[in-house]
VEXKOL-967443 format. One line per field, with one value per residue (C-alpha): residue in three letters; x, y, z. Coordinates in steps of 0.001 Angstrom, whole numbers, plus 500000, padded with zeros to 6 digits. Each point is the difference from the previous one (the first is absolute). Layout:
N
res: (ALA|...) $
x: (X|...) $
y: (Y|...) $
z: (Z|...) $
END
This chain:
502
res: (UNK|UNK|UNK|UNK|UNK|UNK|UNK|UNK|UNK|UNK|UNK|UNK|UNK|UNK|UNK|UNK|UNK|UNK|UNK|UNK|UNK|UNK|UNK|UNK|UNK|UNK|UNK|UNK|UNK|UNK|UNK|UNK|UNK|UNK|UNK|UNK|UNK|UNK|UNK|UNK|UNK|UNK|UNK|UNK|UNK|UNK|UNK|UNK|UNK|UNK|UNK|UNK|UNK|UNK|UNK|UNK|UNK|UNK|UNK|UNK|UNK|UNK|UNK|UNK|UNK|UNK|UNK|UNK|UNK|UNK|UNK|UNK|UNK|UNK|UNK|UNK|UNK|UNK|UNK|UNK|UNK|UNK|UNK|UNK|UNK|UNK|UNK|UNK|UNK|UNK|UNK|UNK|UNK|UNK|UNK|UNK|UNK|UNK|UNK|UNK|UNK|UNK|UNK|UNK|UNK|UNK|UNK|UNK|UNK|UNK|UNK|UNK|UNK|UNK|UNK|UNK|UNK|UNK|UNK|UNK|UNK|UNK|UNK|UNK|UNK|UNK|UNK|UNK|UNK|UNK|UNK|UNK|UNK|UNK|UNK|UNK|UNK|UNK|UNK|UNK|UNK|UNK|UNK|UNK|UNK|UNK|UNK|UNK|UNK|UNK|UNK|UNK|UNK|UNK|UNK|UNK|UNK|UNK|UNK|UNK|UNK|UNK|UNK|UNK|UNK|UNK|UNK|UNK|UNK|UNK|UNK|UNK|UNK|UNK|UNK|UNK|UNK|UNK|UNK|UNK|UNK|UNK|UNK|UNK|UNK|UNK|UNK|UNK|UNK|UNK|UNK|UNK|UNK|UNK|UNK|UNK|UNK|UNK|UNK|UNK|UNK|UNK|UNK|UNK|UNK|UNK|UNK|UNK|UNK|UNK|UNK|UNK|UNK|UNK|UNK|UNK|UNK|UNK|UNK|UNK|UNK|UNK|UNK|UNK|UNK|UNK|UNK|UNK|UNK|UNK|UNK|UNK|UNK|UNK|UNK|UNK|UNK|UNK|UNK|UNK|UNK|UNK|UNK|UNK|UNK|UNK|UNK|UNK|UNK|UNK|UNK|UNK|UNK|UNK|UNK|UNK|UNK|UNK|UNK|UNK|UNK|UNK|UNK|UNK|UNK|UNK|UNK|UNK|UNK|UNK|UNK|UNK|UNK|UNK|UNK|UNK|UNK|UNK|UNK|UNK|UNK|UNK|UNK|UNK|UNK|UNK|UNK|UNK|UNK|UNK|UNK|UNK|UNK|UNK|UNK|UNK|UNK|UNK|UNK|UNK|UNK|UNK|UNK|UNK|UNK|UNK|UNK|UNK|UNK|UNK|UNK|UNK|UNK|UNK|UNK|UNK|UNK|UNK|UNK|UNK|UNK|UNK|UNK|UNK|UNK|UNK|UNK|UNK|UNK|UNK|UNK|UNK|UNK|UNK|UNK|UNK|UNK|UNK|UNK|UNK|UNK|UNK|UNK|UNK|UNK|UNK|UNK|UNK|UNK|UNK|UNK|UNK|UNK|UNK|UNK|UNK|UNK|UNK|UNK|UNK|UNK|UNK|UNK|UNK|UNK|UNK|UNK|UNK|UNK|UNK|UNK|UNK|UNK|UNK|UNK|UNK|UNK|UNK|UNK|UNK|UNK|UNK|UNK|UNK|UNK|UNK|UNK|UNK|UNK|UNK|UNK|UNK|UNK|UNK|UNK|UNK|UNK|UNK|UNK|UNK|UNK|UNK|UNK|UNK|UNK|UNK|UNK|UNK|UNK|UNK|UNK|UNK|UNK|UNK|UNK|UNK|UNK|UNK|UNK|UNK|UNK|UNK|UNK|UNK|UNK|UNK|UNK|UNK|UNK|UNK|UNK|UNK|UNK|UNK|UNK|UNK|UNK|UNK|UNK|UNK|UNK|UNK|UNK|UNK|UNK|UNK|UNK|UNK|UNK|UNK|UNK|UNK|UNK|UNK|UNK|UNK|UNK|UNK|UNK|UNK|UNK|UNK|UNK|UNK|UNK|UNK|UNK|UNK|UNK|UNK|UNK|UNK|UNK|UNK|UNK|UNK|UNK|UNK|UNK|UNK|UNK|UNK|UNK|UNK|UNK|UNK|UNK|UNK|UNK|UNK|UNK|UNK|UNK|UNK|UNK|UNK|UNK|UNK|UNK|UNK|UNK|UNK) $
x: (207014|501007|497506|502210|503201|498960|499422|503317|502076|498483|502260|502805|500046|502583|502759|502103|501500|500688|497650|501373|502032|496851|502131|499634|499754|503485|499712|501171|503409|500231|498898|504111|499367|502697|500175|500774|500104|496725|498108|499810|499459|499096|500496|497686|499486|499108|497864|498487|496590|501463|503353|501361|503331|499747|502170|501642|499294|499514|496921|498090|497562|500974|496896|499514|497282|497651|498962|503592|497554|498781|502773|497647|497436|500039|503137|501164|502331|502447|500730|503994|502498|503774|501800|503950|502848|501187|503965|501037|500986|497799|499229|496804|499195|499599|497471|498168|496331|498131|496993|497217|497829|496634|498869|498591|502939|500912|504022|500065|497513|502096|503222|500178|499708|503201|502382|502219|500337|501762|502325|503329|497920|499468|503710|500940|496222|496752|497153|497043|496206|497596|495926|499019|496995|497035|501346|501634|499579|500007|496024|499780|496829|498756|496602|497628|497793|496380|502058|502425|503243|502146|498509|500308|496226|496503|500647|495907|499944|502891|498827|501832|497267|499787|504264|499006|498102|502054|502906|497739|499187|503199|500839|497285|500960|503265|501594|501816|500004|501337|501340|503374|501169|501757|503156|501191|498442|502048|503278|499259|499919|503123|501807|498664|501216|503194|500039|498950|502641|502711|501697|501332|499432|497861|500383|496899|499001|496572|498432|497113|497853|502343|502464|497655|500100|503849|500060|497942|502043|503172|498504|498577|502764|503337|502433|498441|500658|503042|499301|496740|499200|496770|498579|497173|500508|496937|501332|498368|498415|498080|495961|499559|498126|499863|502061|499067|498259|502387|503174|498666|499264|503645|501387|497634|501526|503634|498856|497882|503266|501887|497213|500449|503896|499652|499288|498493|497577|499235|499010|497565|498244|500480|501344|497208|499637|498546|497148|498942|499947|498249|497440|499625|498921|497601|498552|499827|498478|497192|499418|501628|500361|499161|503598|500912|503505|501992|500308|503247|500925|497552|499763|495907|498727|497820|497750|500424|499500|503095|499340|502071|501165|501281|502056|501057|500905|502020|502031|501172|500977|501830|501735|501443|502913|501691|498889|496497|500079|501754|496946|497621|499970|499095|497318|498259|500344|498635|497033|499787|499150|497452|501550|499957|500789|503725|499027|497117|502601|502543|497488|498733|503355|501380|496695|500731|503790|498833|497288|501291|503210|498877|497724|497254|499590|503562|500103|497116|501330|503388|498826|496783|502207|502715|498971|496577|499120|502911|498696|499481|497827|502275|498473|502734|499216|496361|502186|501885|499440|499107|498144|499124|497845|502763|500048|496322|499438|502965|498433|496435|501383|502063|497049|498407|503085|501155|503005|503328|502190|503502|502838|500275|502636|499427|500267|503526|502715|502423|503351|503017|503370|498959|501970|496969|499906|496873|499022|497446|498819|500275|496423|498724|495805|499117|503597|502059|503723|498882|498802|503317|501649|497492|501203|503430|500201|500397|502101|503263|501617|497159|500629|497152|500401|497456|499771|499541|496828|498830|496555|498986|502124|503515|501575|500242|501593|503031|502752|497875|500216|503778|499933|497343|502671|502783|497886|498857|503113|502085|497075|501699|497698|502406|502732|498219|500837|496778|501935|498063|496622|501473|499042|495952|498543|496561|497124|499087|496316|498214|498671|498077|499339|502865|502101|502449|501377|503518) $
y: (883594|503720|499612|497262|501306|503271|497938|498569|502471|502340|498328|500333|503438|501657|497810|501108|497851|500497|502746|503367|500615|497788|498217|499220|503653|500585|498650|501447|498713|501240|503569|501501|502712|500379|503219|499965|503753|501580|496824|498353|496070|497336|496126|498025|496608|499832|496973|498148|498132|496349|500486|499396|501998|503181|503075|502406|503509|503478|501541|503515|502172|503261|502590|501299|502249|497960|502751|501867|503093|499840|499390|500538|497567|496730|497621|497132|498077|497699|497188|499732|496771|500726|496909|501174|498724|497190|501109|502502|503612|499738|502813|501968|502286|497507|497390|497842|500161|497413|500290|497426|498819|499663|502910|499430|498194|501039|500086|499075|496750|499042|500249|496979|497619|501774|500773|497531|501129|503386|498678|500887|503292|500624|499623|503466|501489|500991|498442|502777|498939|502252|498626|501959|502115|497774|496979|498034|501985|503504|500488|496684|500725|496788|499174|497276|497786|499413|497782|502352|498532|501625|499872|501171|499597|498931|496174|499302|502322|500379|502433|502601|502324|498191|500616|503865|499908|497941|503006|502378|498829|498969|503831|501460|497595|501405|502433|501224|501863|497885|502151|500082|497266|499346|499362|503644|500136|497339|501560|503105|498094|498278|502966|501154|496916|500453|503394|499600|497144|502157|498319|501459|497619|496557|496572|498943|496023|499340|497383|499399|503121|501417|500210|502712|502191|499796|501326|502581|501212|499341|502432|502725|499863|498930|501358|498417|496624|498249|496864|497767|496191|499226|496309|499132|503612|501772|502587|503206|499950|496849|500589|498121|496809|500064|496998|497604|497988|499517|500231|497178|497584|500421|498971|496959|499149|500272|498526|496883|499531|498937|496838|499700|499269|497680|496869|498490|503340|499348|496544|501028|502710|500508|502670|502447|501511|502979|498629|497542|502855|502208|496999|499540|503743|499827|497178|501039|503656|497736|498126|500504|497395|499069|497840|498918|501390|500272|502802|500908|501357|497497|496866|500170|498667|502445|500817|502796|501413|499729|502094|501593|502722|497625|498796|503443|501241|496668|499969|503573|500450|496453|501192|502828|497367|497495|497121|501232|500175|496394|498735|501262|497067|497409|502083|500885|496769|498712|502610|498999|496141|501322|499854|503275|499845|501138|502482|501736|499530|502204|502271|500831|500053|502183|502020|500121|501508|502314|501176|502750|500730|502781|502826|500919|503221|501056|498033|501664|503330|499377|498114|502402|503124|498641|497286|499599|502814|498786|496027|498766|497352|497528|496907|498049|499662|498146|496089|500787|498195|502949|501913|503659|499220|501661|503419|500176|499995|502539|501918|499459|501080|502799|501551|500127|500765|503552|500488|501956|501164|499378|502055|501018|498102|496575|497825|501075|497799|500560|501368|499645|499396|498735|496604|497994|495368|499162|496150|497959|496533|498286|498502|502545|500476|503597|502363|497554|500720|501976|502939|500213|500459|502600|502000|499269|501690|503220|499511|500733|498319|496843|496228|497901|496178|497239|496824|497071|497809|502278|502219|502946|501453|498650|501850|496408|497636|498738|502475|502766|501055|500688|501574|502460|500799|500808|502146|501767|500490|500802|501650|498321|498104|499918|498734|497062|496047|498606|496468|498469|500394|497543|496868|500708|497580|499277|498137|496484|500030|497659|496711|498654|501521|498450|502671|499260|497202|499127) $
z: (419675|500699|502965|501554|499209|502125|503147|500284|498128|502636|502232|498479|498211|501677|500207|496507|503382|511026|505974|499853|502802|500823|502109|504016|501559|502316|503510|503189|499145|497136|499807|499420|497529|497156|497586|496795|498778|501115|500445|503108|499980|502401|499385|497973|498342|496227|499331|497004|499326|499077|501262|502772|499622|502065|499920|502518|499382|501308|499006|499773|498566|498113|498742|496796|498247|498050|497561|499377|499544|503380|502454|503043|498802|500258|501037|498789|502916|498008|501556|500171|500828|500303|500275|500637|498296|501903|500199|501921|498290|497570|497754|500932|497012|497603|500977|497515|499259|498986|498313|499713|496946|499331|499334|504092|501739|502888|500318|503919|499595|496392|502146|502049|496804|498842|502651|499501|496270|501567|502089|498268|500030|503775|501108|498927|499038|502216|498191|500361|498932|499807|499547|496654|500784|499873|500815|503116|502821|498167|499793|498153|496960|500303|498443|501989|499138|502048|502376|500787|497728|497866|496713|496335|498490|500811|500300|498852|497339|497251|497423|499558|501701|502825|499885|500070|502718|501688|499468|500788|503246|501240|499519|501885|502739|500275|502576|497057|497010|497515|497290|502250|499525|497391|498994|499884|503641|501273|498502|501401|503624|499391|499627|503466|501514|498628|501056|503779|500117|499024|496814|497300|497566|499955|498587|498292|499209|498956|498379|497582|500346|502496|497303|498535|503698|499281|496443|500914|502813|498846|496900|502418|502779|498027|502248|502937|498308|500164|498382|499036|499773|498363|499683|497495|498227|498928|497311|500431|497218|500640|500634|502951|499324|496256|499013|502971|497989|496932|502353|501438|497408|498457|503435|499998|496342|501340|503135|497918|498099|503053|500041|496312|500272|502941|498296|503057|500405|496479|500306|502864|499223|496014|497702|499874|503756|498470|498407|503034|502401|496988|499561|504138|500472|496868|501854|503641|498616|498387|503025|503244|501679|504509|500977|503422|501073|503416|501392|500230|503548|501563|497810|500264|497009|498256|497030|497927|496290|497282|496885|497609|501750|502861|497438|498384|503688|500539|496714|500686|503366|499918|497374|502257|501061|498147|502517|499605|496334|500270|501542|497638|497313|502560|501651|496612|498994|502626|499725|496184|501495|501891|503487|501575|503307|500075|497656|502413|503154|498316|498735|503711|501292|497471|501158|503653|499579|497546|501957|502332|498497|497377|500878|496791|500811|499759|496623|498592|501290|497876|496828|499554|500028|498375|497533|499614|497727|497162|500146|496554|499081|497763|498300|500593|503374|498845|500336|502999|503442|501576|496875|500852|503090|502165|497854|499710|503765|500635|497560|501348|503516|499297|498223|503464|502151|501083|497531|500661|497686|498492|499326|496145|499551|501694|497534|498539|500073|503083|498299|502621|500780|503722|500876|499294|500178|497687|500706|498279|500084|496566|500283|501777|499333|500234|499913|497358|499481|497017|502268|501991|496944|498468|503287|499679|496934|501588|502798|499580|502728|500387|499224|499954|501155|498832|502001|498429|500960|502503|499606|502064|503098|499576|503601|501818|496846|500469|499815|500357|503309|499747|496643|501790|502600|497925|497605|503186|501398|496614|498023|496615|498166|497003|501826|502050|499920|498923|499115|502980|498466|496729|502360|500517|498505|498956|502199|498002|499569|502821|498489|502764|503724|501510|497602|496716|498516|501550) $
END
C-alpha cells in the first residue's frame, strides 16, 4: 500500500496548496518601455494552464548572485511582473508582494487565478511578482521524467531507493547548484527587488508556503515591511510536511460531519465515511483494480489502473476546497460500489493541473535544508490516508540532494508589532486555523480571521477581496469590519452528480 500511495501522492506533494511572465512576448505595438525605479519593463500577458483569464502586465528580468559568496559567479535572472495600480497617483514606494505557495509555485503563473481577489488592492497599490528562484521563469529546478515531463519520482519504481536516485539525478541534470535555494535565498532576492525598485517599505501577502517567505522577511528586514497578509499560515516553527497526514484526516472528520448532519447525505451514503474510504483503500492496495474512465479534456474512453493511492491522492487534494471536499462522499461511495470511473477521471485531471505548476527541485532544495533533517517519525500517522509514504520519500530524497543551510534561528517564532491580517479556512487540510493562531500569539498588532466552511486559500471568498483592500490601504488589522464574512456559509455535501438536495 505505501507503494501505491507514492505514485499518486507523487503528484501531489507540493501543494500544502498558476506561465511566468510566460505570457505572449510584446509585439511591435507594444514594445513602450515603462520604469519603475531601476528596472525597465516592457508589456506582457500573464497566462494560466486551465484558465482562460489573462492578465496585463509589465514584465522584466533583474540578476542576482546565486552563491552570495561569489557575486561574480553564477546569475540567477528573476523573472519580474509589475502590474501598476490602476488609479492614477498612486503611491510608488510601497507596492505589495505576493508570494506564491508550494514550496515550487511560481507567483507570475499563480497570479491569473487570483487577480480578481486584489482588486480593491490595485486601485491605489502596484502589485509586483517576482518568480522565486527555481521556479516560473527564474531558472525553474524542475526534475523530468524519461519523457521529458515534470516529474517528482521514478513512476516504475517506488522504493524509496529508486526515490534517491531519482533526486540524485535530477540534480546532476541541473544548470544549478541547488543549495541556493532556499528560503533564506529567496528573501535575500526580494530585498534586491525592492531595492532596485526604489521603495522604502513593501507590502507582503503570501499564502500557504509563501506565508513562510513572509515571516522570514518580515523577521530579517522589519523596517522594510509595512504590513503583511498571510493565507493558510505556516508558523515558523512548523517542520514542513510533518502533520500532512494527521492535518488531513481531522479536516476529513469536520468535513464528514457536514454529510453526517445532512439528513439526506446521511440517508445516501451512511454515517461512517471514514471507515468506507479506510475499507476502499485496504481493498484497492490488495488488488488494484483496470476501470474504464473518460478522459477528461477529450471524452475518449480509456482504461487505466485505480489503487489505493488514487484514492489517497483524490481524498486530499479535493479536500483543498469546500466544493471538492463536498464531492467526496459521492465519489467514494461510488468507488466503494465498485464503479470507478468518475473516480479515475478526477484523479487524471487533478494530475494534469498539478503537473507543471510546482518545480521538485526547488522543493527539495527548501524542505531538505530546512525540514528534512528535524522530521520525526510519529505512529500516529500509521491510520492516516496518506500514512508516512510522503515523509519517507522526502527523506529518501533529501538524503541524496545537495543540501543548503538555514539560518540559526529559522524556526523561531516571528515576534512583531508589523500591521499583520492572518486568514484561515475553518476546514482547511494542511495549515488549519490552529496554526494562524500559534503565530498570532506573538504579534502584537495581528488579528487572525477564520472563515467558516472554506479550506485552503481564502483570498477570493466572498468579502475578501475588499477586506484585503482596506487592510492594505489602512494597515489596521485590529480596527477592520470583518461583519461581511458572518454570511459564508457552508457547501451542502453533493448527493448525486447533478449536485445537492434542494
Amino acid at each position: 500500500m505505501e507503494h501505491q500511495l507514492r505514485r499518486t501522492l507523487a503528484t501531489t506533494l507540493g501543494a500544502l496548496a498558476l506561465a511566468g511572465c510566460n505570457g505572449a512576448a510584446p509585439g511591435p505595438d507594444q514594445q513602450a518601455v515603462r520604469h519603475y525605479g531601476e528596472l525597465a519593463f516592457t508589456p506582457c500577458t500573464l497566462t494560466a494552464p486551465y484558465l482562460t483569464t489573462n492578465v496585463e502586465a509589465q514584465c522584466t528580468t533583474y540578476e542576482v548572485a546565486e552563491d552570495p559568496a561569489r557575486p561574480e559567479g553564477r546569475k540567477v535572472a528573476l523573472n519580474i511582473a509589475w502590474l501598476p495600480a490602476t488609479n492614477e497617483g498612486a503611491a510608488t514606494d510601497d507596492p505589495v508582494f505576493f508570494l506564491a505557495g508550494g514550496p515550487g509555485q511560481s507567483a507570475a503563473q499563480v497570479w491569473p487565478a487570483i487577480d480578481g481577489a486584489f482588486r480593491e488592492v490595485r486601485k491605489s497599490r502596484h502589485i509586483v511578482l517576482v518568480d522565486q528562484r527555481g521556479t516560473g521563469r527564474s531558472n525553474p529546478l524542475a526534475c523530468k521524467d524519461t519523457e521529458g515531463r515534470n516529474a517528482y519520482s521514478d513512476p516504475d519504481d517506488l522504493s524509496e531507493a529508486a526515490a534517491a536516485a531519482f533526486a540524485r539525478d535530477c540534480a546532476a541534470s541541473l544548470k544549478a547548484d541547488p543549495r541556493f535555494y532556499t528560503t533564506t535565498d529567496a528573501v535575500r532576492d526580494l530585498d534586491s527587488v525592492r531595492k532596485a525598485l526604489g521603495a522604502a517599505k513593501i507590502n507582503l501577502v503570501g499564502g500557504s508556503y509563501g506565508t513562510r517567505v513572509a515571516q522570514q522577511y518580515a523577521m530579517r528586514h522589519p523596517d522594510s515591511t509595512r504590513a503583511v497578509v498571510i493565507d493558510g499560515v505556516v508558523p515558523n516553527e512548523l517542520v514542513l510536511g510533518s502533520e500532512h497526514a494527521r492535518n488531513l484526516d481531522a479536516a476529513l472528520a469536520l468535513q464528514f460531519q457536514r454529510c453526517q448532519a445532512n439528513d439526506t447525505c446521511k440517508g445516501r451514503f451512511g454515517d461512517d465515511l471514514r471507515g468506507q474510504l479506510r475499507t476502499l483503500m485496504t481493498r484497492l492496495a490488495a488488488a488494484p483494480v483496470n476501470t474504464e474512465y473518460r478522459d477528461p479534456s477529450t471524452g475518449e474512453l480509456l482504461t487505466g489502473e485505480v489503487n489505493a493511492g488514487t484514492v489517497a491522492g483524490i481524498t486530499r487534494m479535493y479536500s483543498y476546497y469546500p466544493q471538492g471536499a463536498a464531492l467526496l462522499p459521492l465519489v467514494l461511495n461510488e468507488a466503494q460500489q465498485g464503479r470507478y470511473g468518475s473516480l479515475m477521471s478526477l484523479s487524471k485531471l487533478l494530475e494534469a493541473q498539478v503537473g507543471d505548476q510546482f518545480m521538485h527541485g526547488m522543493q527539495l532544495s527548501v524542505i531538505c535544508a530546512e525540514d528534512a533533517d528535524l522530521f520525526k517519525t510519529d505512529p500516529a500517522d500509521g491510520d492516516t490516508v496518506l500514512g508516512s509514504a510522503m515523509g519517507d520519500t522526502l527523506k529518501a530524497q533529501c538524503a541524496a540532494w545537495p543540501t543548503g543551510k538555514r539560518p540559526a534561528d529559522f524556526h523561531t517564532a516571528w515576534t512583531s508589532d508589523i500591521p499583520t491580517l492572518l486568514t484561515s479556512g475553518e476546514l482547511d487540510p494542511v495549515t488549519p486555523p490552529r496554526y494562524g493562531e500559534q503565530v498570532l500569539r506573538t504579534l502584537s498588532n495581528g488579528r487572525h480571521l477564520v472563515l467558516k466552511g472554506q479550506g485552503h486559500g481564502t483570498f477570493a471568498v466572498g468579502c475578501m477581496p475588499k477586506l484585503l483592500g482596506r487592510f492594505l490601504e489602512t494597515a489596521d488589522a485590529k480596527g477592520l469590519d470583518a461583519k461581511c464574512l458572518d454570511s459564508l456559509d457552508y457547501v451542502p455535501p453533493f448527493t448525486s452528480f447533478n449536485g445537492w438536495e434542494p
